[in-house]
C-alpha positions as protocol buffer text, in pm:
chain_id: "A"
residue {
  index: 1
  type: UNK
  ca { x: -8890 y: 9560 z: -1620 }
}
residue {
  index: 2
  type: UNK
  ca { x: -9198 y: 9472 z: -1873 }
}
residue {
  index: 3
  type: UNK
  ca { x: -9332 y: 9145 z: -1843 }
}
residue {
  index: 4
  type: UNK
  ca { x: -9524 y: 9010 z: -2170 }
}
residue {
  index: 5
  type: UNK
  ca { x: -9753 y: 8679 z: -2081 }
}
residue {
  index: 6
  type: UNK
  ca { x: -9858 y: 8470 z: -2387 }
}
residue {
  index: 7
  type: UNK
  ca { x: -10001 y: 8131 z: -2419 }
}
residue {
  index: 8
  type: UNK
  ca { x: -9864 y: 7942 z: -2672 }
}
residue {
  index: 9
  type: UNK
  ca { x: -10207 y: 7921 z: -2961 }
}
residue {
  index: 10
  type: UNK
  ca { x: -10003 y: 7760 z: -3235 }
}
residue {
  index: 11
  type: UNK
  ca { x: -10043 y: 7401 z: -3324 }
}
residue {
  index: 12
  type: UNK
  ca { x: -9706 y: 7332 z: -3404 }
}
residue {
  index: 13
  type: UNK
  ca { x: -9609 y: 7535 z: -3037 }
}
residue {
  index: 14
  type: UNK
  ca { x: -9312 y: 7762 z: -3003 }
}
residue {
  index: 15
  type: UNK
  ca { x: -9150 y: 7620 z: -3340 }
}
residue {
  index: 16
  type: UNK
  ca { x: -8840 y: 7732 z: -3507 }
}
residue {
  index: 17
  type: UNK
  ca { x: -9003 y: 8006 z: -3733 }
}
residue {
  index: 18
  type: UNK
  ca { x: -9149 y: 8196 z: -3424 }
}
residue {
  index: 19
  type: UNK
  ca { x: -8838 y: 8114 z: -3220 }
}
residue {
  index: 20
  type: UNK
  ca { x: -8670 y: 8304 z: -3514 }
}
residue {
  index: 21
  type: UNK
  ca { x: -8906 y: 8582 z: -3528 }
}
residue {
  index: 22
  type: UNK
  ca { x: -8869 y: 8638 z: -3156 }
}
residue {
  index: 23
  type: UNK
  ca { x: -8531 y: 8607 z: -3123 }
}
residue {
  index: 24
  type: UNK
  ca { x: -8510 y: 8863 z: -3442 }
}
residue {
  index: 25
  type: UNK
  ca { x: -8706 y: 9104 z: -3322 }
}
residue {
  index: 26
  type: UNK
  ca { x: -8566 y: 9090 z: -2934 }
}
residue {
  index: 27
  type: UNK
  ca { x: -8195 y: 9170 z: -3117 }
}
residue {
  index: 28
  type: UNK
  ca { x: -8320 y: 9439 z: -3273 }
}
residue {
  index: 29
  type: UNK
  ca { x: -8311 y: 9627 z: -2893 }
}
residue {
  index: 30
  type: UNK
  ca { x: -8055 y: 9679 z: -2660 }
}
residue {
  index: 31
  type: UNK
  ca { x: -8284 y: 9612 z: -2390 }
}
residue {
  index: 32
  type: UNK
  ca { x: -8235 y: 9233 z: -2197 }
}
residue {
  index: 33
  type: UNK
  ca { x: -8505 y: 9046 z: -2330 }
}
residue {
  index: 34
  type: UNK
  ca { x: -8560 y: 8676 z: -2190 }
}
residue {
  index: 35
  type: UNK
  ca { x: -8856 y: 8426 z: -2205 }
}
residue {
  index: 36
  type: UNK
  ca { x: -8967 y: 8233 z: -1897 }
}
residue {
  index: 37
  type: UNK
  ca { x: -9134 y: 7876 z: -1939 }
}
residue {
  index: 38
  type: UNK
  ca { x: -9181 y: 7592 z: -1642 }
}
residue {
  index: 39
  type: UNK
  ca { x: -8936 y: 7766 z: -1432 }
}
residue {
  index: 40
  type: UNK
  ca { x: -8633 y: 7799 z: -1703 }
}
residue {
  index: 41
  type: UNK
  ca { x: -8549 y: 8142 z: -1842 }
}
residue {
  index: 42
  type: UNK
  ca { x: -8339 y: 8155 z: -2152 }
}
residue {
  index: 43
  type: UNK
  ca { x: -8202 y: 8480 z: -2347 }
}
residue {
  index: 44
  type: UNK
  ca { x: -8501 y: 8550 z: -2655 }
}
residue {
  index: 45
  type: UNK
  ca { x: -8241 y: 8687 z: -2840 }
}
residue {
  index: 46
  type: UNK
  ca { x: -8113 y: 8342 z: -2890 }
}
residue {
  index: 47
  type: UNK
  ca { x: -8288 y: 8065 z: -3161 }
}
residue {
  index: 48
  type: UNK
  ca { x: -8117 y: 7774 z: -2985 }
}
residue {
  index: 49
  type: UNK
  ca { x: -8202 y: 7840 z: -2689 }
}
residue {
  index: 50
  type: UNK
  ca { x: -8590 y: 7940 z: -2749 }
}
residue {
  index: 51
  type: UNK
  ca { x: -8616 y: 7600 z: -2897 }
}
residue {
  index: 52
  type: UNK
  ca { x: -8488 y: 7419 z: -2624 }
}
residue {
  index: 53
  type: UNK
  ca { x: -8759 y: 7492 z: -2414 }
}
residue {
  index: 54
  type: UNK
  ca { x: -8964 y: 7253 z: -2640 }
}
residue {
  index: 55
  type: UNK
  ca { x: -9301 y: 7499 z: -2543 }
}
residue {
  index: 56
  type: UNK
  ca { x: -9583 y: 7321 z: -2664 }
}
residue {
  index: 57
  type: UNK
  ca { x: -9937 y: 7471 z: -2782 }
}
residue {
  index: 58
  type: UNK
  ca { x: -10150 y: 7558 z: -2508 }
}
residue {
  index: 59
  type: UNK
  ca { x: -9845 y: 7605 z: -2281 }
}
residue {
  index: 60
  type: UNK
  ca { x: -9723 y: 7993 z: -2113 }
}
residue {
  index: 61
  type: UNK
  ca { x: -9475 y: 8159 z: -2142 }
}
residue {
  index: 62
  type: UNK
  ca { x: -9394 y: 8531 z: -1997 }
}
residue {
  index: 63
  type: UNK
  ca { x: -9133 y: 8719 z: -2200 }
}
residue {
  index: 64
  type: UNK
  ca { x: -8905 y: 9015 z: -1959 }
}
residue {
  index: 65
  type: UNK
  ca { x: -8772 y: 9320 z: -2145 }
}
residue {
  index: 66
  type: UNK
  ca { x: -8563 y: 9503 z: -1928 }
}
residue {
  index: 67
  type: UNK
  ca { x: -8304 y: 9826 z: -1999 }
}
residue {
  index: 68
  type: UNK
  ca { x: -8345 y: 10129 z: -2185 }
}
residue {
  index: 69
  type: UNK
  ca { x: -8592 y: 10107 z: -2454 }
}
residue {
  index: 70
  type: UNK
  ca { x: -8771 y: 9886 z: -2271 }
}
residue {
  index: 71
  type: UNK
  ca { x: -9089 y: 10028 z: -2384 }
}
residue {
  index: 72
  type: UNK
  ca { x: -9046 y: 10032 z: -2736 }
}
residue {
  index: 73
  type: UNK
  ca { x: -8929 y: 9691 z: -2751 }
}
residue {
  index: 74
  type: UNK
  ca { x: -9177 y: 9514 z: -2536 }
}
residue {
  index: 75
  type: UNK
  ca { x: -9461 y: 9731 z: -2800 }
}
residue {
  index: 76
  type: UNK
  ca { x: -9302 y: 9508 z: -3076 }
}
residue {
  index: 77
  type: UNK
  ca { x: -9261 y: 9205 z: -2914 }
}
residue {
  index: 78
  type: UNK
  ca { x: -9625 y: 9203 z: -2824 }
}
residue {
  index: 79
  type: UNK
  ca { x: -9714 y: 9265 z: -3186 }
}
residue {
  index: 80
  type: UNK
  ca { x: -9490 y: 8959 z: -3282 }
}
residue {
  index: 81
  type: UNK
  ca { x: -9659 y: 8776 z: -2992 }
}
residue {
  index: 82
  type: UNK
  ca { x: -10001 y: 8782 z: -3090 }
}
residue {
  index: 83
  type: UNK
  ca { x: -9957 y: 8553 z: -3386 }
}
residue {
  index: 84
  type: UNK
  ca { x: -9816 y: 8287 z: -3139 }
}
């Protein structure tokens, strides 16, 4: 298991157009990919759920990849990352 840290840079926080490229990206895999935030851990592969979390800027978040290509996919997720 990978673990990806990030704090949240964006004004607007974890809005629906990175929720959407996260959750994108993390279905691309077949890895598990989930993302942690004040003790709740959702699946990234799902929009809905991302959102729910309601992360605001300035707040962290840890992303998991686990499975087989869990190297690969946590290499693009932390590209994707770095604009949040």
């Amino acid at each position: 298991m990978l673990e990806l840290p990030c704090d949240i840079t964006d004004p607007l926080g974890l809005h629906i157009q990175l929720a959407v490229l996260l959750a994108s990206e993390a279905g691309r895999w077949r890895s598990h990919v989930t993302l942690e935030h004040a003790g709740r851990v959702v699946d990234a592969k799902q929009v809905l759920e991302i959102t729910m979390l309601c992360v605001r800027s300035g707040e962290h978040v840890v992303v998991r990849v686990s499975g087989p290509d869990e190297a690969t996919a946590a290499d693009a997720l932390r590209k994707i990352m770095a604009t949040f």
